[in-house]
Structures are given as structure tokens and as C-alpha cells.
N, C-alpha and C positions, 0 to 999 in steps of 0.2 A: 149478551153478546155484542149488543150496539157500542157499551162504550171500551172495551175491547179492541174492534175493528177503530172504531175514533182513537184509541190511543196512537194505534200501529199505523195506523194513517196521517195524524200530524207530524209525527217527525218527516215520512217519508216527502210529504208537500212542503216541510221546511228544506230538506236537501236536495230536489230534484232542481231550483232552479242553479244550486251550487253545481253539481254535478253536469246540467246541462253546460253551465258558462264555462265549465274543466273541459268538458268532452269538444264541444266549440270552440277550444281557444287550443288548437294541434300546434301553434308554434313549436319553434325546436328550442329545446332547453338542455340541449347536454352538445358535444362533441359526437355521441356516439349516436343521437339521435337526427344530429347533421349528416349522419351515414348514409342512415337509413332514409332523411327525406332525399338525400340525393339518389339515392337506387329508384326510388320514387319517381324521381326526375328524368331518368335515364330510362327507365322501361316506359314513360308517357310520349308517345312520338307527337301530341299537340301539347305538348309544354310552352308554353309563354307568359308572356306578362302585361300587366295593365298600364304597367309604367312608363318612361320614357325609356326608358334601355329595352332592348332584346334580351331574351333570358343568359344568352352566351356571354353578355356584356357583362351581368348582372353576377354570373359564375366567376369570372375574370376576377371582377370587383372583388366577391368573397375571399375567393383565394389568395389576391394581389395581399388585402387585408393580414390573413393570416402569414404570407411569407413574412411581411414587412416587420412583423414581431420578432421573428426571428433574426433578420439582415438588416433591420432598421427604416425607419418613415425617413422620405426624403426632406421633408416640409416640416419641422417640428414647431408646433406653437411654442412661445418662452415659458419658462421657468415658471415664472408667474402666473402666466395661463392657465399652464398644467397641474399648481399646485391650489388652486383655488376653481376657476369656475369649470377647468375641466375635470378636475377630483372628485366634484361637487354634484357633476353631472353624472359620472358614473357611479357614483354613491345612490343617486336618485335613482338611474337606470336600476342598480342592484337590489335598491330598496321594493320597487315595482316589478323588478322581473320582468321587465322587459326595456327594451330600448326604440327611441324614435329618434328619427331624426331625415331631411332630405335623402328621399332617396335615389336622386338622380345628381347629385353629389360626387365627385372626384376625391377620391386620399388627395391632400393638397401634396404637389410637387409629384407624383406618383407618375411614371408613364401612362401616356393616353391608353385607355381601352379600347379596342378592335372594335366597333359597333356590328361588324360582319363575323364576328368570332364563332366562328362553329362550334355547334352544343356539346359531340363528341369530347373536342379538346377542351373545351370549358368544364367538365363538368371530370374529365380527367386529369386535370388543373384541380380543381379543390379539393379531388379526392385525395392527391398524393400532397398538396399545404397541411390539408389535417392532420395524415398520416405521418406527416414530418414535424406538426407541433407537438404531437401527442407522442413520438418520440425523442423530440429535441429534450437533451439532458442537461445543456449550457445556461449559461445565462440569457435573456430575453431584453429584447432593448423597450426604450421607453417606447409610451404608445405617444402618437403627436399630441391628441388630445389631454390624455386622462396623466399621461406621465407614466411611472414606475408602477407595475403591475405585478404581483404576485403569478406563478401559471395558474394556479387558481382563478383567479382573478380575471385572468387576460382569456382562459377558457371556456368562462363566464361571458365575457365582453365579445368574442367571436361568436357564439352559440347568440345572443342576442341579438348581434348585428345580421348573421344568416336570418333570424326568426323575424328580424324586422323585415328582409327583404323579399322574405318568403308571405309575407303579406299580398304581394304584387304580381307572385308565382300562379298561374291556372295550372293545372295538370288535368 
């Protein structure tokens, strides 16, 4: 019986620290899972952040982000930029599954953020960007960074950049 129990036992102490570091790492990984952390967000009436922005700012951001695929970045890095170290970058990001980057950061040329923006409308702001990438049937404009993005792609690059920010999110 002893080695029995030791069989059923080493695999399970080989995957509990996998499982632990899965169950710990609740980043958002889809569009649909950015739903749900915002419902998340909206029923926590002490939602904030660790970060330099207020969580409203932080909502704005997201959102500002996903319209901007749609209607276009005002600030695009060059050609060159975009087809090398920003490609490269989100190739890395993709590779990793996840994304890092400053997070108190501006979309370059992007209107100012509200630093006072109520969580309400902030958070009714990314609801309905999502809701409009994830129906947009057109074409999509280049991202400043990464360039020309597939919606895959660029669905990908949204869900990461929430999942980054949502690092700095308390609820």
C-alpha cells in the first residue's frame, strides 16, 4: 500500500506548484474574460490602484486603447519601428502571455486622461470599446507600436495590455 500512496503522490507534488502558479496568475486572457473582470470591478465599491493613476484613469486608458484600433493612434511610431522592435515586442509579449510595460504611460499623442474620471463612466467606457471591437467587422488600423495586427491578434494585445494593468487593480 505504501508505494501505491507514493506513486499517487509524486505526480500530485509535481503539479501542485503548476497549478498553484495557474490559480495565482488570474490575469485576463481573453476579451471575454475582460468582462467579467470588469463586472468584478463595478460590483467592488473599494476598487483602486497601487499605481500612479486612479482606477477611472486606468478604465479610460483601456478603453482609449481599444477604440484607437478601431479610429486609429494618433502618434504612430515609423514604419520601421513598427516592423522590427515593435513586432518583436509583441511577438515576445505573445510568446510570454503576457505583456509589461509602464504603466503610468500615455498612448503617445492620445487625448489627456481625466485623472478625476468617474468609475461609473469609466468602466462604462470599456465596457461598450470591447463590445464594439468584438463586433467591429472592418478593417482595423495599425497599432502605434506593434504595426498591422491581425483581430486575433490585436485581441490578444488588448486582453494583455488590460491583464497588465489589472496587476495595479485592488478590489
Amino acid at each position: 500500500m505504501r508505494r501505491r500512496s507514493l506513486v499517487l503522490a509524486v505526480p500530485a507534488l509535481v503539479a501542485a506548484p503548476w497549478a498553484f502558479a495557474q490559480a495565482a496568475d488570474a490575469r485576463v486572457r481573453s476579451l471575454d474574460a475582460a468582462l467579467r473582470w470588469l463586472e468584478r470591478v463595478e460590483r467592488s465599491p473599494n476598487a483602486r490602484t497601487t499605481g500612479a493613476w486612479p482606477i477611472g484613469t486606468v478604465l479610460q486608458h483601456l478603453a482609449q486603447s481599444i477604440e484607437m484600433s478601431i479610429d486609429g493612434y494618433p502618434a504612430p511610431r515609423s514604419a520601421v519601428f513598427q516592423h522590427t522592435a515593435g513586432s518583436a515586442a509583441f511577438a515576445f509579449f505573445k510568446w510570454r502571455g503576457r505583456m509589461s510595460h509602464a504603466l503610468n504611460e500615455p498612448i503617445p499623442g492620445a487625448p489627456a486622461l481625466m485623472a478625476s474620471s468617474e468609475r461609473p463612466a469609466a468602466i462604462n467606457r470599456l465596457h461598450a470599446a470591447i463590445a464594439r471591437f468584438q463586433g467591429h467587422r472592418g478593417v482595423l488600423k495599425p497599432h502605434f507600436a506593434y504595426g498591422d495586427l491581425s483581430k486575433a491578434d490585436y485581441a490578444l494585445a488588448h486582453s494583455m495590455h488590460i491583464g497588465n494593468h489589472q496587476e495595479e487593480v485592488v478590489l
